[in-house]
C-alpha positions in Angstrom: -39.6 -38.4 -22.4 -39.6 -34.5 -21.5 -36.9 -32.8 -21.8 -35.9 -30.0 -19.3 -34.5 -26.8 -20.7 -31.6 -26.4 -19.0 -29.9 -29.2 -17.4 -28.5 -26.7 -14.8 -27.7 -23.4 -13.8 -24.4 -22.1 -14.5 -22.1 -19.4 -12.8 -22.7 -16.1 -13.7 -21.3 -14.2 -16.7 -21.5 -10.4 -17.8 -23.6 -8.4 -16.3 -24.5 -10.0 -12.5 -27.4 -6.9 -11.8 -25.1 -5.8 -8.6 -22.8 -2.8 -10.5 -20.4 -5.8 -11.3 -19.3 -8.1 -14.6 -18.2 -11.6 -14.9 -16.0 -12.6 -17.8 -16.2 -13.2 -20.7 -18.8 -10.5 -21.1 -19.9 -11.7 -24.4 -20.3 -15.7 -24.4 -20.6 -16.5 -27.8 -18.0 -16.1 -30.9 -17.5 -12.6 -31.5 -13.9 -12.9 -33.1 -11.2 -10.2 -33.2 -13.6 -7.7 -31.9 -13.0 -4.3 -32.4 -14.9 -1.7 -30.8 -15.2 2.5 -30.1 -16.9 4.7 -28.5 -19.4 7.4 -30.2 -20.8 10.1 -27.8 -22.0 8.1 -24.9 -22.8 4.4 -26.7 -20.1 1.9 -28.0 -19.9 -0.4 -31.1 -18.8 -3.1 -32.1 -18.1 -5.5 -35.2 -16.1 -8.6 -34.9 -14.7 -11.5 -37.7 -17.6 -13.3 -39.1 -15.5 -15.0 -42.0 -17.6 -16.9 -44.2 -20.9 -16.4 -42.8 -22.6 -13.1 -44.6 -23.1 -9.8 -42.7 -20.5 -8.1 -40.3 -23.0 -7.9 -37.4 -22.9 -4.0 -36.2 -23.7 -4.5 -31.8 -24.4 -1.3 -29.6 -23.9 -0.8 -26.0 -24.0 1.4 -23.2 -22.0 0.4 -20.9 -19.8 -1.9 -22.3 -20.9 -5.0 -21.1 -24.7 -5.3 -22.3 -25.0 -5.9 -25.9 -27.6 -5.7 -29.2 -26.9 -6.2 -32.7 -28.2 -3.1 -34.5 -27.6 -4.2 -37.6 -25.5 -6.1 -40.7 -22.9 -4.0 -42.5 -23.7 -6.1 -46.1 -26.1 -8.9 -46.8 -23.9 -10.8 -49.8 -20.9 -10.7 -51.9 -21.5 -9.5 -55.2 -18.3 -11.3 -56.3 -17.5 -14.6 -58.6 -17.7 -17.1 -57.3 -19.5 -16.4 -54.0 -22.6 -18.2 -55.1 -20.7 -21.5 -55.1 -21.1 -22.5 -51.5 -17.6 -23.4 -51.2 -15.6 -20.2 -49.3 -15.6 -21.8 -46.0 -12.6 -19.7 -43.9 -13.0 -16.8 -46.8 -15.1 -13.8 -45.8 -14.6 -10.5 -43.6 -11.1 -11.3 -41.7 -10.9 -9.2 -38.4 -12.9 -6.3 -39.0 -12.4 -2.3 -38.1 -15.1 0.2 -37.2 -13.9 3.9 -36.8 -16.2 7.2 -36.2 -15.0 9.7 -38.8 -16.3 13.5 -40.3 -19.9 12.2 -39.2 -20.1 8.7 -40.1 -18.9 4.7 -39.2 -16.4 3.5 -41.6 -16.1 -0.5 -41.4 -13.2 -1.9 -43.5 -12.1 -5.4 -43.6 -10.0 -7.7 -45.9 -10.6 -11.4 -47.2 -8.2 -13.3 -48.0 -9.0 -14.2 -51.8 -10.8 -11.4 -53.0 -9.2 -7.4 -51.6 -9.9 -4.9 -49.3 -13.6 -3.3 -48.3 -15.2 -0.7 -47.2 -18.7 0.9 -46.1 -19.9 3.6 -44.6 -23.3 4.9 -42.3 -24.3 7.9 -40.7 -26.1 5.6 -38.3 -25.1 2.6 -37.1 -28.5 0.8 -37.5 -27.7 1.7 -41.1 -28.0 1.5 -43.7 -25.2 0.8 -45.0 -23.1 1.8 -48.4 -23.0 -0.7 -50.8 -19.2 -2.4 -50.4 -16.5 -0.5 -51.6 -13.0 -2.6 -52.9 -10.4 -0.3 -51.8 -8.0 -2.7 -53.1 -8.0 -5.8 -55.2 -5.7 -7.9 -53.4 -4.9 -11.2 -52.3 -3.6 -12.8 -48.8 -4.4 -9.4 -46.7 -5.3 -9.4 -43.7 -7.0 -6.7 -40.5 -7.0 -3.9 -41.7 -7.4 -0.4 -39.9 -7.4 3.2 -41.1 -6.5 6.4 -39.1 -7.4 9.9 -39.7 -4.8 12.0 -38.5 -4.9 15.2 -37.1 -3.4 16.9 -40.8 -5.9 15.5 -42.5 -4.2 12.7 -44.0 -5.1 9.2 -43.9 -3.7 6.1 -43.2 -4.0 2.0 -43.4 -2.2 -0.4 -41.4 -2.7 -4.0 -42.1 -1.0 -7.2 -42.1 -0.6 -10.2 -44.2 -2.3 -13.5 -44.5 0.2 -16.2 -42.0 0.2 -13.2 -39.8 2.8 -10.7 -40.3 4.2 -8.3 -41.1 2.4 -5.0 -40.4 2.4 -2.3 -43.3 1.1 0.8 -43.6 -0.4 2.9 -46.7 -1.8 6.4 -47.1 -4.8 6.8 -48.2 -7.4 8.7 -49.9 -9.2 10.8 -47.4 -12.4 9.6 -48.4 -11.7 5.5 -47.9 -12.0 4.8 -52.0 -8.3 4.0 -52.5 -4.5 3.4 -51.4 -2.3 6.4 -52.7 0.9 3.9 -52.5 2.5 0.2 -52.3 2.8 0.9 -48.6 5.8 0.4 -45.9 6.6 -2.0 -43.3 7.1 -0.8 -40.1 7.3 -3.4 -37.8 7.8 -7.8 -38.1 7.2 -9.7 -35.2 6.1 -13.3 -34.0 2.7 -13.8 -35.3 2.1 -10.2 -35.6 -1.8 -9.0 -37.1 -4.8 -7.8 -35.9 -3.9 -4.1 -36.6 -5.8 -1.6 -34.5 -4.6 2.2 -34.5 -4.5 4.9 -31.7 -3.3 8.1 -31.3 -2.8 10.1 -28.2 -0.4 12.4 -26.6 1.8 12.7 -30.1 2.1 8.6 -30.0 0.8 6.9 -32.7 0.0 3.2 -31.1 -0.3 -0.2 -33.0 -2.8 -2.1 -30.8 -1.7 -5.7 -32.1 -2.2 -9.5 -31.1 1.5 -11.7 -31.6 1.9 -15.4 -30.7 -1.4 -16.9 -32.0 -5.0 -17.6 -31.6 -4.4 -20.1 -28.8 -1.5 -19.0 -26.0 -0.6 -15.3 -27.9 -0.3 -12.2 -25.8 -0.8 -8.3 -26.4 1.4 -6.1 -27.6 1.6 -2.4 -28.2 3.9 -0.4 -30.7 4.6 3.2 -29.9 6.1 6.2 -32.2 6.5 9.6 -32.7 6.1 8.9 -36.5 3.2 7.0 -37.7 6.1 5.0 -39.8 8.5 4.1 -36.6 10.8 2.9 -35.3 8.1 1.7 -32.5 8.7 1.0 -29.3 7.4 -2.3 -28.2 5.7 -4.0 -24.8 4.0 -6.7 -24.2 1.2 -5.2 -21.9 -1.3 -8.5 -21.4 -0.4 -12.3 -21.4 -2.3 -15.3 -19.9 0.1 -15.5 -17.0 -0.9 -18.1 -13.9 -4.8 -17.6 -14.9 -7.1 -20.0 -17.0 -7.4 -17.4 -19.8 -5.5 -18.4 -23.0 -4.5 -16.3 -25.8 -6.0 -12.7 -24.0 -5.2 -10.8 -27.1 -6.7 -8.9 -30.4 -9.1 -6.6 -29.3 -9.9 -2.6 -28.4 -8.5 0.0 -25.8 -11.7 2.6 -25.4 -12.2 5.5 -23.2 -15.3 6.5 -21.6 -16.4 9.8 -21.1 -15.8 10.1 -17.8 -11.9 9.4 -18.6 -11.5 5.5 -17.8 -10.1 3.4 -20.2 -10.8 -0.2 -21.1 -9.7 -3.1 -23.2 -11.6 -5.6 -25.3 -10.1 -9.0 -26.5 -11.1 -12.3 -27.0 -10.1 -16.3 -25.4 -10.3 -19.3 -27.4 -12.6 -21.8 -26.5 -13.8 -25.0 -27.9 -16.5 -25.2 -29.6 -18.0 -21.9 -28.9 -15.2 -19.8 -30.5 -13.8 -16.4 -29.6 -15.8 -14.8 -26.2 -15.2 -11.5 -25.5 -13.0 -9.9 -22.0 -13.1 -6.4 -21.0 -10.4 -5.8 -19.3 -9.9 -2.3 -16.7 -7.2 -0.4 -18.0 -5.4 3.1 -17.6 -2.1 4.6 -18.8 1.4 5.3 -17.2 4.5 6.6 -19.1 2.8 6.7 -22.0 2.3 2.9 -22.2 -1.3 1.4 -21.7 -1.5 -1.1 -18.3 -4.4 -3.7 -19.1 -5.9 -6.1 -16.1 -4.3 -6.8 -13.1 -0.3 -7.9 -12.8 -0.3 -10.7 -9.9 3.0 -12.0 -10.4 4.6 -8.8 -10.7 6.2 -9.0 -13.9 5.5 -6.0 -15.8 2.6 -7.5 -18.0 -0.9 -7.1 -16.6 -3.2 -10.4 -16.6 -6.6 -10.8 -17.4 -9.4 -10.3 -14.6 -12.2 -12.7 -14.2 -14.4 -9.9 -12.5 -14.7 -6.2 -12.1 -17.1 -3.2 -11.3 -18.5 -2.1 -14.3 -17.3 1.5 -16.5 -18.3 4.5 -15.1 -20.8 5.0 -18.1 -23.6 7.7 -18.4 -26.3 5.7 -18.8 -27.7 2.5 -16.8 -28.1 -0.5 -18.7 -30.3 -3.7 -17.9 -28.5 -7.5 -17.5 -29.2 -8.4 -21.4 -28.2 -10.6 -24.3 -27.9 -10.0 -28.0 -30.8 -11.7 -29.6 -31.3 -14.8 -29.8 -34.7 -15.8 -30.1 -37.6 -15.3 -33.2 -40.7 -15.8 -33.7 -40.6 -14.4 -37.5 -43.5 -12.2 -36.9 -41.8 -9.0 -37.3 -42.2 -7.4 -33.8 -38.4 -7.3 -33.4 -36.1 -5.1 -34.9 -35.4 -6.7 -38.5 -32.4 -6.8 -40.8 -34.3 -6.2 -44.2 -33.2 -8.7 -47.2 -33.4 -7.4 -50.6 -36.9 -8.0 -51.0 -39.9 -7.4 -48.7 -38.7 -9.9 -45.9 -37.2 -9.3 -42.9 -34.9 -11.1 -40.9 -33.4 -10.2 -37.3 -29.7 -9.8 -37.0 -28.7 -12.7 -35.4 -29.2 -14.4 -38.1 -26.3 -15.3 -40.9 -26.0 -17.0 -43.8 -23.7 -19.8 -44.3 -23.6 -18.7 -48.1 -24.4 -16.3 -50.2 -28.3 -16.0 -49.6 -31.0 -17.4 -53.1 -33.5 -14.2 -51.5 -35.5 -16.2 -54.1 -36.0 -19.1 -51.5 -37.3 -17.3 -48.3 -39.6 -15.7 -47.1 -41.5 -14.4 -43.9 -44.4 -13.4 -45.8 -45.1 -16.1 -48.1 -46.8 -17.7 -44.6 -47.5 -15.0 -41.9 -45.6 -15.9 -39.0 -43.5 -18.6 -40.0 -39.8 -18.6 -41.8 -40.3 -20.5 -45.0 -37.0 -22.2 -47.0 -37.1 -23.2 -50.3 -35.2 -26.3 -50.7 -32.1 -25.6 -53.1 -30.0 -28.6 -54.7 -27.4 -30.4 -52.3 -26.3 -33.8 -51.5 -26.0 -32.9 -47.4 -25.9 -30.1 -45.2 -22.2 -29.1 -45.6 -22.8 -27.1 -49.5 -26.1 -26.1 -48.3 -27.3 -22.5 -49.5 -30.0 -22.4 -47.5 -28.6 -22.8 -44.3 -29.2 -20.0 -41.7 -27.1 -20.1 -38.7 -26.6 -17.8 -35.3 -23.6 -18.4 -32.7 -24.3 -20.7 -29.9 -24.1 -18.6 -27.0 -23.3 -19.6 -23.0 -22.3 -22.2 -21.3 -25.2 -24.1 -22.6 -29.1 -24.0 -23.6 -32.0 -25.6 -25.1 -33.4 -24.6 -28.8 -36.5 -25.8 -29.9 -38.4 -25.2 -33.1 -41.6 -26.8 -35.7 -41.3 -27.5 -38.7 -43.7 -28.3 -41.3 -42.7 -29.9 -44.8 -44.4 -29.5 -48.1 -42.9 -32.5 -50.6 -43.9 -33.8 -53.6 -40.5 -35.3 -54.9 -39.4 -37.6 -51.5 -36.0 -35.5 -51.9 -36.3 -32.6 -49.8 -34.5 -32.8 -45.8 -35.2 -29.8 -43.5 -34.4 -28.8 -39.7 -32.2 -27.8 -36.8 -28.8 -27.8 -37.5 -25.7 -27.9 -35.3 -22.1 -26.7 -37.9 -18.8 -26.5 -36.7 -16.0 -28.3 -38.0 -19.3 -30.9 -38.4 -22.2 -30.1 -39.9 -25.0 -32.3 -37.4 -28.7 -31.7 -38.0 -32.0 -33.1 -37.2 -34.7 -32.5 -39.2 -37.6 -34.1 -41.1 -38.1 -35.8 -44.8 -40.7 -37.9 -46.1 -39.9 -41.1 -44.6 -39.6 -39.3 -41.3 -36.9 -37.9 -38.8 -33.7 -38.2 -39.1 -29.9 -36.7 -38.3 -27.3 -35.9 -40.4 -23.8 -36.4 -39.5 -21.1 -34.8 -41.7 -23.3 -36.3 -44.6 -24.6 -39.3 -43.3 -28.5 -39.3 -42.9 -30.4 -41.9 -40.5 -34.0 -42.3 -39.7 -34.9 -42.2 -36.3 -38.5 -42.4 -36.3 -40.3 -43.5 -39.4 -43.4 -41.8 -40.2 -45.5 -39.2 -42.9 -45.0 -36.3 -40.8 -46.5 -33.0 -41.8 -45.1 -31.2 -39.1 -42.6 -31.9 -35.6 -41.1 -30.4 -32.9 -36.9 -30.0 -33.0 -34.4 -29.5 -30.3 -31.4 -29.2 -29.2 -29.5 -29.5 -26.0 -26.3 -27.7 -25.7 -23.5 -28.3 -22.9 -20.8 -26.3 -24.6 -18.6 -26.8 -21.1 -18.4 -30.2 -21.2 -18.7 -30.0 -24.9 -22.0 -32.7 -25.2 -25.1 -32.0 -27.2 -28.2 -34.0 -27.8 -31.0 -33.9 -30.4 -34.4 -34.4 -29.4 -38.0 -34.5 -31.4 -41.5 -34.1 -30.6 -44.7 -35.4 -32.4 -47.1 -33.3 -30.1 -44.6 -30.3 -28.8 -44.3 -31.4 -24.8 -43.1 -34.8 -24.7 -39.4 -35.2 -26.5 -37.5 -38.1 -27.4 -33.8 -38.8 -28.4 -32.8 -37.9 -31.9 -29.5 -40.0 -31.7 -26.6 -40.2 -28.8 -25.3 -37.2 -27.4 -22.4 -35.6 -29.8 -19.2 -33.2 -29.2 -18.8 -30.5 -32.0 -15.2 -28.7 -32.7 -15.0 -25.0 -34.1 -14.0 -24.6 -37.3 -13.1 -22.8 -40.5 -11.8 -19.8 -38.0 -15.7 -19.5 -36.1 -17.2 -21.5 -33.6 -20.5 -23.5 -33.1 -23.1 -22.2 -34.9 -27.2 -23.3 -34.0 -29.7 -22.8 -37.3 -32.4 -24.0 -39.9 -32.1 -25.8 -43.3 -33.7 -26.9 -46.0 -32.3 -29.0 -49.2 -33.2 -31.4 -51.4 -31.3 -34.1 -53.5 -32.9 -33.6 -56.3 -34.4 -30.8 -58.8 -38.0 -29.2 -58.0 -37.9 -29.8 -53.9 -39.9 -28.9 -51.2 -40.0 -26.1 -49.2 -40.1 -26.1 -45.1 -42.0 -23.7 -43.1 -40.4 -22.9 -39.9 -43.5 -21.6 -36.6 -40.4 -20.2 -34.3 -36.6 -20.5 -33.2 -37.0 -20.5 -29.2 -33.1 -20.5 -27.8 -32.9 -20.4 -24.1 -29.9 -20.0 -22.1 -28.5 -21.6 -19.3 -28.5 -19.3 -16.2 -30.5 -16.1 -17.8 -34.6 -16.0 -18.7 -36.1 -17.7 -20.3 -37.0 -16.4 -24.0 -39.6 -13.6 -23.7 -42.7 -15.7 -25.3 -41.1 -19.4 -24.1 -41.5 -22.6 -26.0 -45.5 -22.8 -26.9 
C-alpha cells in the first residue's frame, strides 16, 4: 500500500507570497510567546514547560520564522534526572534587549526563578542563573527603567495576583519581598511596557481557553492602574486571543502577538495589527463596535526593512550537520527543533558515533511515557507526513525504538526484536513479526480533524498500516509533539541508529532533500 504525503492541500497560513498573512502565523505550539524587536529583526521565546531548551526564533518581518538557538540544554537541579517533571519546566518565558545583550527569565513552578544572558541571540548562552529560590511563581518579566532601576513583575502559580520587585540591575537577585499591584480574574502572563510616562502591564485574564486581553496603565510603576480590556474572541472562531507581545517596527507600526488554543496542536501564534489612541493600545479589528478590538484572520504584512521569503522553522534532518546545529555538551550536534522530553544521558547519543545517522542508546524504561531518551519537536500545520529508518542493534531481546507521537498519550511505532510494533499509553503490539535489521516509519498527521495513522515499510516505497487511525489530546500544558526513541526493559540494551527525520507539511514544500 503507498502512502501519499499529504492527504490534501490545506488553506493557506502565514506568509501567502502576495505582501499578505493568514493566521495563525506560526502553526505549531509556541505557548505564551513573547517577542521584541532588536534593530531591524525580532525574537522570540515561548513556554516549553517540561521539554529542555527555551527555543530562541528570529524574524524579519514578523511572520517568517527560524529557531536560532536553545537558551539551556538541561537542568542542573535534583531531581531533574528522574523523568518525572511532566508540566514542570520554563513557565511563560520573557526575552528583553538590555545594555547590549538578551536577558531571558522564566520561573518553574517547583524549583525558582532563572535567568541567562547573550550578546547574540544564536548564543551562546550564560549558564542559568536562580534569581530566586521559590516555589509556585509564575511569568515573570523585568523592566529597566529609565533611572536605572530595575524591576520584576510576575504572578503566581493558579494565576494571580501580579507583584512586582526591584531588582539588582544586573538580573542576579530581588532587592525585596515585592508588592502587589493589581488582582484580577485569572490574571498572569506579565509582560511590561513603558511609553509616554505609562508604565503598561501587557496581561492575559480569564484562562487559556475563552480569556481575553487586558492592559494595566500607571503613572507609577506600583499603581493604581488603569484597566481595559483591549482584545476578546468576540463573534470570531478564535478562542482565548490573549498572552502575547505589543512590538513596534521601525517604521512606527505597532503589532501584537498572542496565542489560540487548539486541540492537539497547542498554542499557534496571531499577529494582530495594532496602533495607539489616548494612550491605550487598540489591537485587531472591533466589528461589533464594542470598544474591544477582535482578532483578524488576515492582514498585509508590517512595514519591515527587509523582505523575507514564505518559510517555516525547521523541521526536517538529516543528522549530517549541514544545518545550523544546537551543540550538546559533547562533540554532537543537534538542530533546534529538537527537545528533550527529559533531562538529556549526552552519554547515549550521538551523530558521530555513525556518520550521518542519529544514534540512541537505549536507557532503562518499562514504556515510552519515563523515557529519557525521547527526542521530540512540535507537530506543526494542519497536517503532514514524517517518515524515518531505523536500524536496531540488540543483543538482549529488550530494547524498543521508533517514531513517537506524545501528548496527553504517549503512541509510537517502532521496531524490536520480534518485529514492529505500536505502543499505546504502555501497551506494545506486534504488527508485523519479523528479524528486522532496519524499516521504514511514518506518520500521517490530520491535526484538523484530529486523526493520525502509523505506517511501516520493509523496502522504503511501499507502506502499510501500523494500527487504526488514532486522535491525540495536548497535554501537560504543550501540545502534540512528533520524535524518536529508544528504550529497553531491561539492563545492557541496544542502541537504534536513526538515517533521517523527513517531516513534510500539508500545503508548503516538500522538505528540501524529500523522503529517499
Amino acid at each position: 500500500m503507498l502512502v501519499p504525503c499529504h492527504a490534501q492541500v490545506h488553506p493557506a497560513w502565514g506568509d501567502r507570497g502576495d505582501g499578505t498573512y493568514a493566521n495563525p502565523i506560526l502553526n505549531a505550539d509556541y505557548s505564551d510567546p513573547d517577542v521584541i524587536r532588536v534593530g531591524d529583526k525580532y525574537y522570540m521565546v515561548a513556554s516549553d514547560f517540561h521539554y529542555i531548551g527555551i527555543q530562541v526564533l528570529e524574524s524579519a518581518d514578523m511572520v517568517n520564522w527560524k529557531i536560532v538557538s536553545q537558551v539551556y540544554d538541561r537542568f542542573d537541579m535534583p531531581g531533574w534526572d528522574a523523568n518525572n517533571h511532566y508540566g514542570g519546566g520554563s513557565w511563560a518565558p520573557s526575552i528583553r534587549w538590555h545594555d547590549g545583550r538578551f536577558w531571558v527569565f522564566f520561573c518553574t513552578p517547583d524549583d525558582g526563578l532563572f535567568m541567562s544572558t547573550a550578546t547574540n541571540a544564536r548564543g551562546p548562552w550564560s549558564p542559568l542563573h536562580c534569581v530566586e529560590k521559590v516555589e509556585r511563581w509564575e511569568d515573570p518579566c523585568p523592566l529597566w527603567d529609565d533611572d536605572g532601576q530595575a524591576y520584576l513583575g510576575h504572578s503566581v502559580l493558579g494565576a494571580g495576583p501580579i507583584i512586582v520587585h526591584r531588582m539588582a540591575p544586573d538580573g542576579s537577585r530581588l532587592l525585596d519581598k515585592g508588592r502587589t499591584v493589581y488582582t484580577g480574574p485569572v490574571a498572569e502572563g506579565t509582560k511590561w511596557l513603558k511609553k509616554d510616562g505609562y508604565y503598561y502591564l501587557i496581561i492575559p485574564e480569564g484562562g487559556v481557553e475563552s480569556g481575553w486581553q487586558t492592559v494595566l496603565r500607571s503613572r507609577s510603576i506600583y499603581g493604581p492602574y488603569e484597566r481595559k480590556v483591549v482584545l476578546e474572541q468576540g463573534p470570531t472562531p478564535v478562542n482565548g486571543p490573549h498572552q502575547g507581545a505589543l512590538v513596534d517596527t521601525p517604521s512606527g507600526e505597532w503589532w501584537f502577538f498572542h496565542f489560540q488554543s487548539v486541540n492537539p496542536t497547542g498554542r499557534i501564534v496571531h499577529l494582530q495589527p495594532a496602533g495607539w489612541r489616548g494612550g491605550w493600545p487598540e489591537i485587531g479589528t472591533d466589528t461589533d463596535g464594542n470598544g474591544i478590538g477582535e482578532p483578524m484572520d488576515s492582514h498585509g504584512k508590517p512595514a519591515t526593512t527587509a523582505a523575507a521569503k514564505p518559510c517555516l522553522p525547521q523541521a526536517s534532518d538529516w543528522f549530517d550537520g549541514n544545518e545550523l546545529y544546537w551543540r550538546g555538551q559533547h562533540s554532537s550536534r543537534l538542530m533546534p527543533q529538537w527537545q528533550w522530553c527529559h533531562n538529556p544521558d549526552n552519554s547515549k547519543w550521538s551523530l558521530d558515533e555513525r556518520p550521518g545517522w542519529l544514534t540512541l542508546h537505549a536507557d532503562r524504561a518499562d514504556s515510552l511515557r519515563p523515557c529519557r531518551n525521547m527526542l521530540t519537536q512540535k507537530a506543526m500545520g494542519y497536517g503532514g507526513t514524517a517518515t524515518t529508518k531505523v536500524e536496531l542493534t540488540d543483543s538482549t531481546g529488550s530494547t524498543f525504538a521508533g517514531l513517537l507521537c506524545n501528548g496527553k498519550q504517549f503512541r509510537a511505532v517502532g521496531l524490536c526484536s520480534e518485529g514492529v510494533f505500536t505502543e499505546c499509553d504502555g501497551r506494545r503490539t506486534i504488527v508485523a513479526k519479523g528479524r528486522f535489521k532496519g524499516v521504514c516509519l511514518r506518520v500521517v498527521t490530520d491535526l484538523e480533524a484530529n486523526s493520525h495513522r502509523f505506517f511501516y515499510s520493509l523496502d522504503g516505497a511501499s507502506f502499510s498500516p501500523a494500527g487504526e487511525p488514532f486522535a491525540m489530546s495536548s497535554g501537560y500544558w504543550k501540545g502534540m509533539r512528533l520524535g524518536l526513541f529508544c528504550y529497553s526493559t531491561a539492563d545492557n540494551g541496544g542502541h537504534a541508529d536513526f538515517d533521517c527525520f523527513v517531516y513534510d507539511i500539508s500545503g508548503w514544500p516538500a522538505a528540501g532533500k524529500g523522503w529517499r
